[in-house]
Backbone as CSV, one residue per row, in Angstrom:
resi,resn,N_x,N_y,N_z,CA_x,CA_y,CA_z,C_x,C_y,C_z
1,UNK,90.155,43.029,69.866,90.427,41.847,70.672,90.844,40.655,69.817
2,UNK,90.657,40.818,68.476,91.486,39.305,67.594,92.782,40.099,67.101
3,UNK,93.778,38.803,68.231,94.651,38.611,67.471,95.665,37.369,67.603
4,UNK,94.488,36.708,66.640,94.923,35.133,66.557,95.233,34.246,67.367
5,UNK,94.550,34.371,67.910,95.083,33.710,69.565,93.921,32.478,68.956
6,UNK,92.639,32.311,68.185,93.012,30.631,68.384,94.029,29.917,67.291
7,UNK,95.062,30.737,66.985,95.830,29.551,66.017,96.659,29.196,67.229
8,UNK,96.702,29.433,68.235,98.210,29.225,69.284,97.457,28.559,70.628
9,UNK,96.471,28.116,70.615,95.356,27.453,71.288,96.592,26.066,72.030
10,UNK,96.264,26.040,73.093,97.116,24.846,73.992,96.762,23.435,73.064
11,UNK,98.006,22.827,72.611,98.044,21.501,72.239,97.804,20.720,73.310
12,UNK,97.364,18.923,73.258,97.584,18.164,74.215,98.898,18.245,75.191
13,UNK,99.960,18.122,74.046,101.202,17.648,74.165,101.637,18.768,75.520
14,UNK,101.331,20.081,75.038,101.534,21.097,75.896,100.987,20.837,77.231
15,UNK,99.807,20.843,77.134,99.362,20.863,78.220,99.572,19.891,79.559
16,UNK,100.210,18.938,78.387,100.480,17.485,79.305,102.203,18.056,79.938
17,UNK,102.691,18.652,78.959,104.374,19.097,79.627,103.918,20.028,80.726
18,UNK,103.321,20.914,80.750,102.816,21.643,81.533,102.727,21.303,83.093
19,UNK,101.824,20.335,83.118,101.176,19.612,84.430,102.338,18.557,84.769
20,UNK,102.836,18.267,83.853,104.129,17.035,84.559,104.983,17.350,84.851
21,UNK,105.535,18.959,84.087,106.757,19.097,83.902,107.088,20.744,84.761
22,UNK,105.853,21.117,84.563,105.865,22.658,85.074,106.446,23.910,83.964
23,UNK,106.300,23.710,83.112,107.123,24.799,81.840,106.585,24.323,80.951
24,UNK,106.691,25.503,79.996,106.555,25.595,78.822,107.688,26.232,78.019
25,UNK,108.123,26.212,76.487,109.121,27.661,76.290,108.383,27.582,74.847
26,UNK,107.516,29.072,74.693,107.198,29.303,73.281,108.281,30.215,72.758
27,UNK,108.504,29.741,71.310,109.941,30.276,70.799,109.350,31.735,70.036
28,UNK,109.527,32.448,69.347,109.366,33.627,68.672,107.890,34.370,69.084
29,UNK,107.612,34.148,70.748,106.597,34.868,71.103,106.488,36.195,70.835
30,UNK,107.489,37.261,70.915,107.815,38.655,70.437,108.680,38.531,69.222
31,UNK,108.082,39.205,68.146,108.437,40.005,67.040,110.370,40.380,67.024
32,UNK,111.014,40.753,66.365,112.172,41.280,66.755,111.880,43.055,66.321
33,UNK,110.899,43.626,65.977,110.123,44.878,66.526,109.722,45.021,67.657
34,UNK,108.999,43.432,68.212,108.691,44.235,69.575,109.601,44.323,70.522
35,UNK,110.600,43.170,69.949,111.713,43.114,71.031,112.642,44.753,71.304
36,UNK,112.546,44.548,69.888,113.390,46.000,69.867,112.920,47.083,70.668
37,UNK,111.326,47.709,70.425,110.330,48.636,71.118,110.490,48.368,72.536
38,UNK,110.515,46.830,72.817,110.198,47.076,74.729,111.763,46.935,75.299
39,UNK,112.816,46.478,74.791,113.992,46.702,74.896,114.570,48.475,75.129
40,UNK,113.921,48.987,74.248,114.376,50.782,74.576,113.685,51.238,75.267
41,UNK,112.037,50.781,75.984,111.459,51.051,77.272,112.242,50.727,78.319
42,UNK,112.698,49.144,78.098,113.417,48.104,79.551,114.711,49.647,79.668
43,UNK,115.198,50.252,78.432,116.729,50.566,78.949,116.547,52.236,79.188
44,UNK,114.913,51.941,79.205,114.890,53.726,79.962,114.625,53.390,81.428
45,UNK,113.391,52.814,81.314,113.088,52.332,82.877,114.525,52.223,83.710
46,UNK,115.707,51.530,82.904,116.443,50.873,83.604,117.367,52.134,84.535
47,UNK,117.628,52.931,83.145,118.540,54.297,83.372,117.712,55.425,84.839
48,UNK,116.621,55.317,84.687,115.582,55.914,85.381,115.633,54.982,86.961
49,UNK,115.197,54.024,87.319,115.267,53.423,88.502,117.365,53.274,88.743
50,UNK,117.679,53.317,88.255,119.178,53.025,88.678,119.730,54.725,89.213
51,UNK,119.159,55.742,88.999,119.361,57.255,89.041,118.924,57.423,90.771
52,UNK,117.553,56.780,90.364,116.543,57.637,91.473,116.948,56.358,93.013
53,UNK,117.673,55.292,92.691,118.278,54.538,93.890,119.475,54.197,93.666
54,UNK,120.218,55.629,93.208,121.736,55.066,93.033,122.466,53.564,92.839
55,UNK,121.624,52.917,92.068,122.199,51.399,92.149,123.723,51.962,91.087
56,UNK,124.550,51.309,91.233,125.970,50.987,90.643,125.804,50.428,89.428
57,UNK,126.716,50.479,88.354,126.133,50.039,86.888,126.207,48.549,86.848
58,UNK,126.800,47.646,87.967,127.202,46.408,88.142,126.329,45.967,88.685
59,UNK,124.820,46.406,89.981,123.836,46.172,90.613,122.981,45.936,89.851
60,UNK,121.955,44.624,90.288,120.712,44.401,89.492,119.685,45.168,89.721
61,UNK,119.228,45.809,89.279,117.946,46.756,89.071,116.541,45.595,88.522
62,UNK,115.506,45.867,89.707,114.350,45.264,89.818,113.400,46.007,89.789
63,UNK,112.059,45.755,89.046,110.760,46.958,88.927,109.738,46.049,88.735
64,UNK,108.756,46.133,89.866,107.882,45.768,90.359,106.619,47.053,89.644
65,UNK,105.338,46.073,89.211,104.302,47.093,88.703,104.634,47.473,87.042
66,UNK,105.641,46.512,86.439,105.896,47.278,84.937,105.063,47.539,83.906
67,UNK,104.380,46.987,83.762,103.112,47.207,83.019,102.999,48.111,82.984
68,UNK,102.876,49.248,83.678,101.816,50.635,83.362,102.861,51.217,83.238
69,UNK,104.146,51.089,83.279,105.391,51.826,82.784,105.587,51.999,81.543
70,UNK,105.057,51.378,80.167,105.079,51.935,78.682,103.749,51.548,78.320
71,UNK,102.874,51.504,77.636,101.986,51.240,76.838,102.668,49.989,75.572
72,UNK,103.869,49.812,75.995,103.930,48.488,74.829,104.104,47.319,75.706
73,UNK,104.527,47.432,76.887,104.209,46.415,78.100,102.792,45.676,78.226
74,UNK,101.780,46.629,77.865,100.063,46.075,78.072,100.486,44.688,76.436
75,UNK,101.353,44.985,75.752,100.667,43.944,74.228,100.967,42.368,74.852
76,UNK,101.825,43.053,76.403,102.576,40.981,76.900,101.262,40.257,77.328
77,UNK,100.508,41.205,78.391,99.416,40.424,78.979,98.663,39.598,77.695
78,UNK,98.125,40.061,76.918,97.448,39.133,75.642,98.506,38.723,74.397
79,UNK,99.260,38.690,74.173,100.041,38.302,73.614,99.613,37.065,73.278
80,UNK,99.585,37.000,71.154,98.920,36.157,70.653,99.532,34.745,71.263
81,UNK,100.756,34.529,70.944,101.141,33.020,71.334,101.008,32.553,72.491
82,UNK,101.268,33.296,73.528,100.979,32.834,75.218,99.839,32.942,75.887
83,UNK,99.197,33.870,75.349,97.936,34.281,75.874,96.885,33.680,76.089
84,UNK,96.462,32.261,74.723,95.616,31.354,74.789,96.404,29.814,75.915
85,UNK,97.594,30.205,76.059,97.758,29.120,76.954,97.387,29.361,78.097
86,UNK,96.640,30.790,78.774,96.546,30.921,80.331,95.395,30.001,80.421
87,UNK,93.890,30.804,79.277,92.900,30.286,79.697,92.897,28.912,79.203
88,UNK,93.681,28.001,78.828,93.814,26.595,78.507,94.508,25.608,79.722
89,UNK,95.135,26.689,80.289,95.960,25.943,81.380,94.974,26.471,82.976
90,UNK,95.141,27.749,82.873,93.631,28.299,84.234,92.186,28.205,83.868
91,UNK,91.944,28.811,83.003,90.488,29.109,82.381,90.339,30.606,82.454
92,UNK,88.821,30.518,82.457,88.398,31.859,81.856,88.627,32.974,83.064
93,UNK,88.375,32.536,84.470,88.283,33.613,85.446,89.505,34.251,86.266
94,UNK,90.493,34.483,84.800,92.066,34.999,85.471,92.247,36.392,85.226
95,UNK,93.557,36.973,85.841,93.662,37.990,85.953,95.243,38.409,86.079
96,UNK,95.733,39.302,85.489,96.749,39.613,85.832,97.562,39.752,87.009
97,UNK,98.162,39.318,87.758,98.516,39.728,89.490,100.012,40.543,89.631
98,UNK,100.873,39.995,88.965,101.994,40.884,89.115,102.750,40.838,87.215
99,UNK,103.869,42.120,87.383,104.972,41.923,86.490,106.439,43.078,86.972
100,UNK,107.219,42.387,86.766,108.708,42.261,87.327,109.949,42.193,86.374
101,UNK,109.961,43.291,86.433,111.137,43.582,85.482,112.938,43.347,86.417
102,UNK,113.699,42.530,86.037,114.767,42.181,86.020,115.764,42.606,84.999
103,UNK,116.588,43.602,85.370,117.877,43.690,84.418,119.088,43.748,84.939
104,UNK,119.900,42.152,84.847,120.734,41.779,85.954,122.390,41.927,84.601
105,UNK,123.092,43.020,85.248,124.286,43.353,84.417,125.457,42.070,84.845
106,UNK,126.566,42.160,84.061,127.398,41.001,83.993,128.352,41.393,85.595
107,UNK,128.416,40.660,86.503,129.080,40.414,87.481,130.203,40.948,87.435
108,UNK,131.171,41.832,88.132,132.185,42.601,88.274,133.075,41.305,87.923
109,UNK,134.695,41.330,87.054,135.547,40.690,86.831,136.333,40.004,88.278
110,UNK,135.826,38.709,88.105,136.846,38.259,89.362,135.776,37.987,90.532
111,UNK,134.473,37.951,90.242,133.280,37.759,91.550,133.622,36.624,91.619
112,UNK,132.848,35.915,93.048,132.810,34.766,93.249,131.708,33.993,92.737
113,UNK,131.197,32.706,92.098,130.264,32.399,91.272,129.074,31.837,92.292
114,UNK,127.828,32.402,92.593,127.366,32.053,93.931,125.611,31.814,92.828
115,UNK,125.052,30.254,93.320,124.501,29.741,91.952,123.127,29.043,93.641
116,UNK,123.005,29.881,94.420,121.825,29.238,95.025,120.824,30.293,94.654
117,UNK,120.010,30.649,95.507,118.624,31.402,95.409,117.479,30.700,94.669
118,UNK,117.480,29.078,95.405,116.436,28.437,94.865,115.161,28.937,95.772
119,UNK,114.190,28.779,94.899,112.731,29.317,95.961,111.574,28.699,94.935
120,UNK,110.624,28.761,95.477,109.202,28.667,94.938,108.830,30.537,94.905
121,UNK,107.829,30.598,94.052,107.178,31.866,94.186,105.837,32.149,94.531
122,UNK,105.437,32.999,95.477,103.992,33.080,95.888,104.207,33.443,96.848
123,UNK,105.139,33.934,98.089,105.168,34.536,99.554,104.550,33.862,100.292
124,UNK,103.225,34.219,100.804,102.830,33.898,102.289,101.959,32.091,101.583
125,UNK,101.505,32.027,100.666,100.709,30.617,100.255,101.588,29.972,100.157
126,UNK,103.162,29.702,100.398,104.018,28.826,100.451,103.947,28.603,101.535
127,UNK,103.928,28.827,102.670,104.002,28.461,104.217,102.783,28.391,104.793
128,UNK,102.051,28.937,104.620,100.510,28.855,105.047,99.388,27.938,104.277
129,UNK,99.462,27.119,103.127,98.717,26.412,102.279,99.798,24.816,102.595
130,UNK,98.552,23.365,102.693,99.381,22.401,102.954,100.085,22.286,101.651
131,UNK,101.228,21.014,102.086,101.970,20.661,100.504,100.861,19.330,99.705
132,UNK,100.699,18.746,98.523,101.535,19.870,97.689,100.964,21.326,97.549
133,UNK,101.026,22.131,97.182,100.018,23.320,96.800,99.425,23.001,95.323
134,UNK,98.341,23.821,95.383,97.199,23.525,94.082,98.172,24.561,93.310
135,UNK,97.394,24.791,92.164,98.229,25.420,91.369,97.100,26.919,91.283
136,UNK,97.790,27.951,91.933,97.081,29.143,91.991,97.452,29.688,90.769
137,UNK,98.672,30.245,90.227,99.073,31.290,89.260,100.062,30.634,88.774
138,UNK,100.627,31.029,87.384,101.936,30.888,86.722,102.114,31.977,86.268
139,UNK,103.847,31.875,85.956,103.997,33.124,85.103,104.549,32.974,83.748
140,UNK,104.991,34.301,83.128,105.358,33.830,81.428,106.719,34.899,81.918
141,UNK,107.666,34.456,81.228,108.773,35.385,81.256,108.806,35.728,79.908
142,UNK,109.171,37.445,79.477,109.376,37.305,78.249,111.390,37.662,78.240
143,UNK,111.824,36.930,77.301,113.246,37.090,77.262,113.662,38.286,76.445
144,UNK,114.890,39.605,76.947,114.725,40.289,75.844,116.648,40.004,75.599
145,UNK,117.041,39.204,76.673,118.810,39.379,76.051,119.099,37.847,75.943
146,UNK,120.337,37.315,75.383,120.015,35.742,74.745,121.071,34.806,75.877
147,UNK,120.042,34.219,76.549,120.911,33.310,77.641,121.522,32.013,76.782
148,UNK,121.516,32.313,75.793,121.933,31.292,74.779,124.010,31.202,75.042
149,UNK,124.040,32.689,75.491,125.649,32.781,75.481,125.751,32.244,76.840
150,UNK,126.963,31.635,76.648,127.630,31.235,77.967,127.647,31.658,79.575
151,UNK,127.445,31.253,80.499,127.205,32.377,81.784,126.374,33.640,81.916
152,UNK,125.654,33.389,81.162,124.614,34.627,80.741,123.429,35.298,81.789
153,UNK,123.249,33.607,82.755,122.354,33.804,83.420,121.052,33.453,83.353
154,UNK,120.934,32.251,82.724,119.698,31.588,82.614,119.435,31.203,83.459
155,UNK,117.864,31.100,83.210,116.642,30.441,84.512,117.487,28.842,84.844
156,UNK,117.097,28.493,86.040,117.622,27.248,85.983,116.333,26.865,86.860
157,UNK,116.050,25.671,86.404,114.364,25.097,87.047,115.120,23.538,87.376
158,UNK,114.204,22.481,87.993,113.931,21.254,88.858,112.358,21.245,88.017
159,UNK,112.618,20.436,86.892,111.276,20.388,86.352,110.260,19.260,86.881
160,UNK,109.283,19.429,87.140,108.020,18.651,87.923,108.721,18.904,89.416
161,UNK,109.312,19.699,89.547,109.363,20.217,91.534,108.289,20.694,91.949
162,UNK,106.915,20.972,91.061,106.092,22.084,91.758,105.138,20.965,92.168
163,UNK,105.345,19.416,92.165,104.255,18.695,92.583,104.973,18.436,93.889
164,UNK,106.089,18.334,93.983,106.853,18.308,95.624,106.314,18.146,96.759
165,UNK,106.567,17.772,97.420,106.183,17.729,98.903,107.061,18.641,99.519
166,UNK,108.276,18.210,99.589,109.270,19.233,99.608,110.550,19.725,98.884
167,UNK,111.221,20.374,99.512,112.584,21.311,98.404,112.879,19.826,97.707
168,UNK,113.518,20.005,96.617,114.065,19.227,95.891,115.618,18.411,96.373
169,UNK,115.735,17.497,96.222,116.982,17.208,96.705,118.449,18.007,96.592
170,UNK,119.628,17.874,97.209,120.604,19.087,96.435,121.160,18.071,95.407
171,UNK,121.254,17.252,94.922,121.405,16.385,93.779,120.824,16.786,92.403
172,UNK,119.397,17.034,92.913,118.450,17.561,91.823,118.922,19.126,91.786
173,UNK,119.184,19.945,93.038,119.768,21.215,92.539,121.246,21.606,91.942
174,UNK,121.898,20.759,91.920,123.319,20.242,91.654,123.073,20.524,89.865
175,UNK,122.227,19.908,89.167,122.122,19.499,87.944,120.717,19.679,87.508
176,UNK,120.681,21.421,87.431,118.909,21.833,87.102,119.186,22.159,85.483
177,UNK,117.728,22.005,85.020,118.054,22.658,84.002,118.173,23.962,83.364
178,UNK,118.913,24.088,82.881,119.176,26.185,82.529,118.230,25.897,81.176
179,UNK,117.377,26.460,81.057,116.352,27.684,80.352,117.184,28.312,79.570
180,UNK,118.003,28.195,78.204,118.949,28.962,77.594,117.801,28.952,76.189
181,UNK,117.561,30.741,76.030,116.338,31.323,75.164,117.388,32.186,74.297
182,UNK,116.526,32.007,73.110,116.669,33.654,72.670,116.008,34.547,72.752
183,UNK,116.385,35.903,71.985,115.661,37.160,72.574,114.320,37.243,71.965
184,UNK,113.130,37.257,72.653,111.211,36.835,71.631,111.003,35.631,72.205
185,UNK,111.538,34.975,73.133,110.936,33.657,73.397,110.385,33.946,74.831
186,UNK,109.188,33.376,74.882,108.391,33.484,76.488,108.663,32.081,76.967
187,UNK,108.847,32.379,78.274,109.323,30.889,78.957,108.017,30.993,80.383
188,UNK,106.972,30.058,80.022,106.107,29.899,80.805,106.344,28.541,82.300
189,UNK,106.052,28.980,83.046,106.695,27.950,84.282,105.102,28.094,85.859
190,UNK,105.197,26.995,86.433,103.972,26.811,87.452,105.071,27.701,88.505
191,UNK,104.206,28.638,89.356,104.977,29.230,90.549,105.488,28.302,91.508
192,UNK,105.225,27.614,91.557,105.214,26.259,92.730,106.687,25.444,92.203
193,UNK,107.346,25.510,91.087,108.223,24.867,90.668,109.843,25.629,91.133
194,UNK,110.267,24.591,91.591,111.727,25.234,92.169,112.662,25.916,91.356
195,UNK,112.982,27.210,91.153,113.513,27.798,90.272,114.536,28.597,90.839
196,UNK,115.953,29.368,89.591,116.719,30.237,90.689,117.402,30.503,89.067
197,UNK,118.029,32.194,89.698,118.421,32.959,88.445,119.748,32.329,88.390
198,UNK,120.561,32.382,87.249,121.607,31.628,86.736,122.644,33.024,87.173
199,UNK,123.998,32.806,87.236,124.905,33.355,87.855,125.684,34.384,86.164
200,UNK,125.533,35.767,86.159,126.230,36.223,85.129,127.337,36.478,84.862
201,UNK,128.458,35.963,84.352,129.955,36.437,83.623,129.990,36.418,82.520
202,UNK,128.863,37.026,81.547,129.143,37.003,80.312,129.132,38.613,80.379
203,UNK,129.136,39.058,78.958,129.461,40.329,78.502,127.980,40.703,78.159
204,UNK,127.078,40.009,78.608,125.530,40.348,78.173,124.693,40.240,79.467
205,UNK,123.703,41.352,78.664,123.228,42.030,80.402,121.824,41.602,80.460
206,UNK,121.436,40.724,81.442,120.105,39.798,81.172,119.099,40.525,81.739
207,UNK,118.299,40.970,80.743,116.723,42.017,80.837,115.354,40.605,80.339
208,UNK,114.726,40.909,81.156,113.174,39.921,81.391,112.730,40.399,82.075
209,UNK,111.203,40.178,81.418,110.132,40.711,82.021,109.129,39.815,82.453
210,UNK,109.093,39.356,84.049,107.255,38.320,84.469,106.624,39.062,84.378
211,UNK,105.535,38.262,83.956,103.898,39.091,83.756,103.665,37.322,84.269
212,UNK,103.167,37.544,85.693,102.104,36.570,85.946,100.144,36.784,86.295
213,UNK,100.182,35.649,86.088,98.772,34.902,85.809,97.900,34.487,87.135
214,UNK,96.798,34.910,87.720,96.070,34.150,89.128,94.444,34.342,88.644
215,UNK,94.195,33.066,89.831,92.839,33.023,89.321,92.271,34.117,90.011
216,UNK,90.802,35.013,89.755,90.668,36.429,89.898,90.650,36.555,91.296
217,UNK,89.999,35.370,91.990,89.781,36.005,93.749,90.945,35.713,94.535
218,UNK,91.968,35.746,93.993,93.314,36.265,94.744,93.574,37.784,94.387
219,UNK,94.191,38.395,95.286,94.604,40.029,95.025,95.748,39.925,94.419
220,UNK,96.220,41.041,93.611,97.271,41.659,93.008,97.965,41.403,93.722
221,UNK,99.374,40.924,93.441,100.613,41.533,94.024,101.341,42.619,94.194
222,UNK,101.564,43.227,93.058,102.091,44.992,92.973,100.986,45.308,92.924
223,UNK,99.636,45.389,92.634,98.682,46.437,92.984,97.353,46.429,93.177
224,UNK,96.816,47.125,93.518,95.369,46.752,94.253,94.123,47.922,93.146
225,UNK,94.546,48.753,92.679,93.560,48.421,91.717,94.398,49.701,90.898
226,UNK,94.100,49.935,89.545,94.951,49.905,88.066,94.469,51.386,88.101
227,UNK,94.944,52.098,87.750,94.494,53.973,87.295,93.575,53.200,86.268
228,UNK,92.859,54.844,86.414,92.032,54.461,85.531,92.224,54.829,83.726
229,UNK,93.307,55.998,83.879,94.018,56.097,82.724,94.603,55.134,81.892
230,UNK,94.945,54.088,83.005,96.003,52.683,82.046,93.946,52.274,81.285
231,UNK,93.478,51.620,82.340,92.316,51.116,81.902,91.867,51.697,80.644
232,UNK,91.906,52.504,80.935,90.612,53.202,79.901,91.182,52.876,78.455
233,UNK,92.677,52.674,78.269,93.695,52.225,76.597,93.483,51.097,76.716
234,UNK,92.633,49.916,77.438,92.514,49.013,76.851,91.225,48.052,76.704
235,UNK,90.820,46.917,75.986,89.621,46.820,75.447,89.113,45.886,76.733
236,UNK,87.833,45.446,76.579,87.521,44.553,78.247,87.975,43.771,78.198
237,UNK,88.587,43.067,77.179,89.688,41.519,78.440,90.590,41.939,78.935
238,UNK,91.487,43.188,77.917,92.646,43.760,78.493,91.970,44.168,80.044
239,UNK,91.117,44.715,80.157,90.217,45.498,81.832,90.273,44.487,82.762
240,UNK,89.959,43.290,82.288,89.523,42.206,83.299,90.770,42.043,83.513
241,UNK,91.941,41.758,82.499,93.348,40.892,83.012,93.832,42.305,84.001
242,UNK,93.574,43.160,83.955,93.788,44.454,84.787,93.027,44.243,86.118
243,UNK,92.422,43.374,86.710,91.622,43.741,87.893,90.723,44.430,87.471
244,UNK,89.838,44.521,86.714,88.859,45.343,86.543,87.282,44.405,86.445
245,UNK,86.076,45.053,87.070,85.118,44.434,87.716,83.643,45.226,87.470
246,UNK,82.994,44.636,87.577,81.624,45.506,87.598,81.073,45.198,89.224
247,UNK,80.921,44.240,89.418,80.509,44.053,91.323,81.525,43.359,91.961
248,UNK,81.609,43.808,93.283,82.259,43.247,94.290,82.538,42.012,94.815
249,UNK,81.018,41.601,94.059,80.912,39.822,94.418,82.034,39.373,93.308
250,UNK,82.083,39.626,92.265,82.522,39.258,90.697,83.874,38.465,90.511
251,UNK,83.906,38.986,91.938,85.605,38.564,91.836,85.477,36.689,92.562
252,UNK,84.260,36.557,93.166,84.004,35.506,93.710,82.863,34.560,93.208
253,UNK,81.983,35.436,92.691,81.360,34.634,91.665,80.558,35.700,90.686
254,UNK,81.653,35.324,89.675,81.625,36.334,88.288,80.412,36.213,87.787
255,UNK,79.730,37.436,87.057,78.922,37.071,86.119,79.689,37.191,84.506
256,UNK,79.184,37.557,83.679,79.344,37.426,82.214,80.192,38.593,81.960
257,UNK,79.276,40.008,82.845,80.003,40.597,82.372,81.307,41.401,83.353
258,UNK,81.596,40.220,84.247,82.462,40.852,84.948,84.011,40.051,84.451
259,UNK,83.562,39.067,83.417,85.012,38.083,82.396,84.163,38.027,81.015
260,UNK,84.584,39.033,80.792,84.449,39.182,78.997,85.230,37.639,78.186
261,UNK,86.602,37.361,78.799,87.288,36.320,78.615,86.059,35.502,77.991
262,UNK,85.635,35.048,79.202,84.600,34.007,79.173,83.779,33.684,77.703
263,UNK,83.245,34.693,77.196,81.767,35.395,76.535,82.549,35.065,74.765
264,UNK,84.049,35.434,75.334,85.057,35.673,73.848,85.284,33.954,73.385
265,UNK,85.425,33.000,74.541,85.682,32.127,74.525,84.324,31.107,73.964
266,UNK,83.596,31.114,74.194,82.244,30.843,74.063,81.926,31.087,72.384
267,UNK,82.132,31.846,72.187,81.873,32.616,70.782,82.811,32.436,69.663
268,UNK,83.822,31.899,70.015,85.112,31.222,69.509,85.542,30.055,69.168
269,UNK,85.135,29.384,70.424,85.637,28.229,70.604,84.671,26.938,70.728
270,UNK,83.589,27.831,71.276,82.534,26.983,71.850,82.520,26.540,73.229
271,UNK,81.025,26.127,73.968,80.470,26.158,75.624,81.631,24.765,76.177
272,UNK,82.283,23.974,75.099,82.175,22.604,75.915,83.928,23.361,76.028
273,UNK,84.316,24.854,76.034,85.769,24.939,76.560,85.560,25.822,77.813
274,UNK,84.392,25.841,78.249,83.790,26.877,79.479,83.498,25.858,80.609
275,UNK,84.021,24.733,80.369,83.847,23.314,81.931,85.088,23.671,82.515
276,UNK,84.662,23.348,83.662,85.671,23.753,84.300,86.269,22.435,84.872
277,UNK,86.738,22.224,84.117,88.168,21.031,83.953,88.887,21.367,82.994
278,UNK,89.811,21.124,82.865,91.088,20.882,82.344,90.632,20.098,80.329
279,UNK,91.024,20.902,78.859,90.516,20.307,78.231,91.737,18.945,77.516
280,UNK,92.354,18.827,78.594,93.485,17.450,78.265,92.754,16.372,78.243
């Protein structure tokens, strides 16, 4: 379970962009090994779901549940550099809820350039929770192709939209900002913040992976509870960020040993990062 996660411990500064701004972008979060390793998973998965639903080599191919699809997918959930920003930004009683693999190929020559698909993320707690919404989950994107090139298809965000009342003006969507990463950089963002995928005509084919973040007594999104085979390869925080539990209550009011998180944090860091406020 060490791996250095308190040298990458949430700064003020961070935490303050965070809450004002809704994002984060940590730069060389993946290795250019790991990039490489989960890059030849992303382009099996990819070959594999594009077979078994005939998508066209020009169609975006989407995979819901990726995680348990390689064993080098589990290193994103704790991942030294991002990893200490969940419980700095949520705290100790989180959990993995979804991850979403995107590998959106370059737009047939001559498409029309179509740049809406703004949304918030979260489904039914967008319409059913008043505005603004609290902040349930975020996610981390990890980047594996470089929106750095031109038309590539970068994130484009409305930064501090997730305190909104409502949609953002089309002024403000007129002139968002594009998220242009290279390949190892995690781009962390509040679900609540108005976001939309960038339009591709480059010659580069944009692969990312969400792995988001909720506090534990919300359910999974892709899944309701983890084989026990994935479980069993990983150590108890990896279990806990898995949905994994010792009682039923736990998920509503945890004990010790139902968030190892907690116990690691304590022993690390010390009790006065176990309040449950915010340590800005």
């Amino acid at each position: 379970m060490e791996k250095n996660w308190l040298d990458h411990c949430a700064t003020k500064e961070q935490l303050r962009q965070f809450d004002e701004e809704g994002y984060l972008v940590v730069e060389d979060a993946l290795s250019p090994e790991e990039v490489q390793t989960m890059t030849e998973a992303i382009d099996r998965i990819d070959a594999c779901e594009r077979e078994a639903k005939d998508l066209k080599p020009e169609q975006t191919m989407t995979k819901f549940r990726t995680i348990v699809e390689d064993d080098s997918f589990l290193e994103l959930l704790d991942n030294a550099k991002t990893f200490p920003l969940v419980w700095d930004i949520l705290g100790w009683n989180v959990q993995h809820y979804i991850s979403h693999l995107i590998v959106y190929p370059p737009e047939p020559e001559g498409a029309e350039v179509q740049l809406g698909g703004w949304h918030q993320d979260g489904g039914r707690p967008v319409r059913e929770m008043e505005r603004p919404h609290p902040r349930l989950s975020y996610k981390t994107s990890f980047w594996f192709s470089d929106t750095r090139v031109a038309n590539s298809g970068a994130m484009r965000i409305v930064p501090g939209s997730h305190k909104f009342d409502e949609k953002p003006s089309q002024e403000m969507l007129d002139n968002p900002l594009h998220v242009e990463v290279a390949p190892g950089t995690a781009v962390l963002f509040d679900r609540r913040m108005w976001h939309a995928r960038g339009f591709n005509t480059s010659s580069v084919t944009r692969k990312v992976i969400f792995i988001g973040y909720s506090y534990r007594w919300l359910r999974g999104l892709d899944y309701n509870n983890m084989p026990e085979e994935v479980l069993a390869k990983c150590d108890p925080i990896r279990r806990q960020l898995l949905g994994d539990g010792v009682d039923i209550k736990g998920w509503w009011q945890p004990t010790d040993a139902d968030v190892p998180l907690k116990t690691w944090i304590k022993e690390h860091r010390g009790e006065e990062y176990l309040l449950d406020v915010s340590p800005l």
